[in-house]
N, C-alpha and C positions, 0 to 999 in steps of 0.2 A: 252144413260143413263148418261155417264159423262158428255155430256154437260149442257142436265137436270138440274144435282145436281150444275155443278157449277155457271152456271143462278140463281140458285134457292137460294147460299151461296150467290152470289154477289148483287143482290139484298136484303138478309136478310142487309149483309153488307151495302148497301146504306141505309137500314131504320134506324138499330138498332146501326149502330156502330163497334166500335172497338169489344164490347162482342161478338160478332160474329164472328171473326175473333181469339179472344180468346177459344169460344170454339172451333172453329175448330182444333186449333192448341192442345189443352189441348187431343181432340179424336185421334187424330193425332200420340201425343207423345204414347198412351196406346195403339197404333197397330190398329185403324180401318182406311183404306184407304180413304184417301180424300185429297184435292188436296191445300195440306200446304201452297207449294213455289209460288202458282198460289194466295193463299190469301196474301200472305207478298205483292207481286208484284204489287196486286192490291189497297192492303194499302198503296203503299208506291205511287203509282199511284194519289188516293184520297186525301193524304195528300198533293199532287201539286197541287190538283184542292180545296185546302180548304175547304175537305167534312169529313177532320180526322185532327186532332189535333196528330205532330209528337209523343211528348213525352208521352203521356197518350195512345197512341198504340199504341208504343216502349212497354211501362212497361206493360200494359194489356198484348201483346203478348208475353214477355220472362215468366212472371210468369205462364200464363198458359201451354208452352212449357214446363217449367220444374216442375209445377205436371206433366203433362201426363209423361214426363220422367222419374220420381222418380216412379211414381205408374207401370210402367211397369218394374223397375228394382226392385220395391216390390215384381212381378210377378216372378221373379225369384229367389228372397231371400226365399219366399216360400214354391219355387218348386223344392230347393235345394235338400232335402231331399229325392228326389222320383229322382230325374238327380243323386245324388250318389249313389243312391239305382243297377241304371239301368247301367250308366256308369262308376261311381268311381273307380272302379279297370282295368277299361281300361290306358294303356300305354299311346293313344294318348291323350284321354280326362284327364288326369293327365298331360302332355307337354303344351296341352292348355290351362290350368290351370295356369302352370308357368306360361307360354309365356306372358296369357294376365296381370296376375300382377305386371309384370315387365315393359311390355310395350301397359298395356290399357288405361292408360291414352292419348295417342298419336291416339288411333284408336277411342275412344269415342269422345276426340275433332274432329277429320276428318270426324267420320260420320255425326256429327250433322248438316254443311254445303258443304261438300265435296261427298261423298258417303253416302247421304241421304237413300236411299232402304236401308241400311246396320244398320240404327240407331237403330229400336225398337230390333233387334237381337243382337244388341252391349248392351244393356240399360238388356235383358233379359240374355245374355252369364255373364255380369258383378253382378249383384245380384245373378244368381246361384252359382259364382265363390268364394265368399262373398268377392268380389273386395269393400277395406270399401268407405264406402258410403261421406265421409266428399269428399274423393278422386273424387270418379265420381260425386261428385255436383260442387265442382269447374270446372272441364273438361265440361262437361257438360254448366255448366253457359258462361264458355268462347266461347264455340263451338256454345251456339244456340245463342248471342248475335251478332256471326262473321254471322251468316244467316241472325240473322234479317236486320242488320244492310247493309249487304251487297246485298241482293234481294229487301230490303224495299229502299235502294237508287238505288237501277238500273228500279224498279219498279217508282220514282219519276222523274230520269232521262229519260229517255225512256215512260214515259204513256202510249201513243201513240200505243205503237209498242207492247205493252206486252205481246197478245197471240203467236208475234212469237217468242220472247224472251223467253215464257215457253216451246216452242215445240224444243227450243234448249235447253233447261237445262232439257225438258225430257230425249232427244237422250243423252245427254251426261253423266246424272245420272246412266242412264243402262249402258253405255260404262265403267262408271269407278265403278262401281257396279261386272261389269264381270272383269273388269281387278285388282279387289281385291281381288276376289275369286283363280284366278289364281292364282296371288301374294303367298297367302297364301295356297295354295294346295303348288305350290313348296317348299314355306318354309319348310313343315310337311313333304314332299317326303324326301328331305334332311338331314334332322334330322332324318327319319328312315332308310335314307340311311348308315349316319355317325354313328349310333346307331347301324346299325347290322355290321359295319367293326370293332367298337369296339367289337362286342361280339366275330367276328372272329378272331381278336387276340390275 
């Protein structure tokens, strides 16, 4: 089935263009699965072989990365109300709170091209948090620029080789996907470790 769809994307991409490559990334940002960093790769692939024009998808792909971005961090400016409802007087979910508007800016740039899996959950934790929005649109703008930028020239570098240049930036998105979670489960253990020796003295 995923090869299906992405046959199915790469050829729209061979007929129509960069818009296609724009919406993918536009569904992409609002959380439906499909296969982004495999489209940049391939743009920036086509763009070697003179089937894509660099700078007109450059800009076609960051502006619709960042709707889908912003409309999924809509998704959680929203849904504020119902996340404080449920969690708001919780201890941790108030820590994560601080934590991320002190230092969300740093995790929505890394998700954008770094720990990718991690992004639409960053895009929806940051509108629920009412992380203000001027903030995560520049973070945001710099982070998904450093993908395009950086996938769209290894995809023009490499053409060639691209499927297996994707099947290492799959393995390695899950690898640092789980080693953020980690990350951050210890951060929060810590803090309620140091939190209850505060209370014990």
């Amino acid at each position: 089935m995923e090869f299906e769809t992405t046959d199915l994307l790469l050829t729209g991409m061979l007929n129509y263009g960069a818009p296609i490559l724009g919406l993918v990334l536009l569904l992409g940002g609002m959380g439906i699965p499909l296969p982004g960093t495999l489209m940049v790769l391939l743009a920036g692939a086509f763009v070697r072989q003179g089937l894509l024009d660099g700078f007109s998808t450059m800009g076609i792909g960051l502006a619709c990365v960042i709707i889908g971005d912003c409309i999924s961090y809509g998704m959680g400016y929203y849904a504020r109300n119902w996340v404080n409802r449920h969690f708001g007087q919780s201890k941790s979910w108030q820590s994560a709170q601080e934590a991320f508007q002190k230092r969300g800016g740093v995790a929505i740039y890394l998700t954008r091209f770094l720990i990718t899996p991690l992004a639409v959950p960053t895009n929806l934790i940051a509108g629920s948090t009412d992380y203000p929005f001027r903030r995560f649109l520049m973070y945001d703008l710099a982070g998904e620029f450093t993908w395009l930028l950086l996938f769209g020239s290894l995809g023009y570098a490499f053409g060639t080789q691209w499927d297996a240049i994707n099947s290492c930036i799959r393995d390695s998105s899950g690898l640092m996907a789980g080693l953020a979670l980690v990350l951050v489960g210890i951060y929060f253990l810590r803090r309620h470790h140091n939190h209850a020796k505060l209370v014990k003295a």
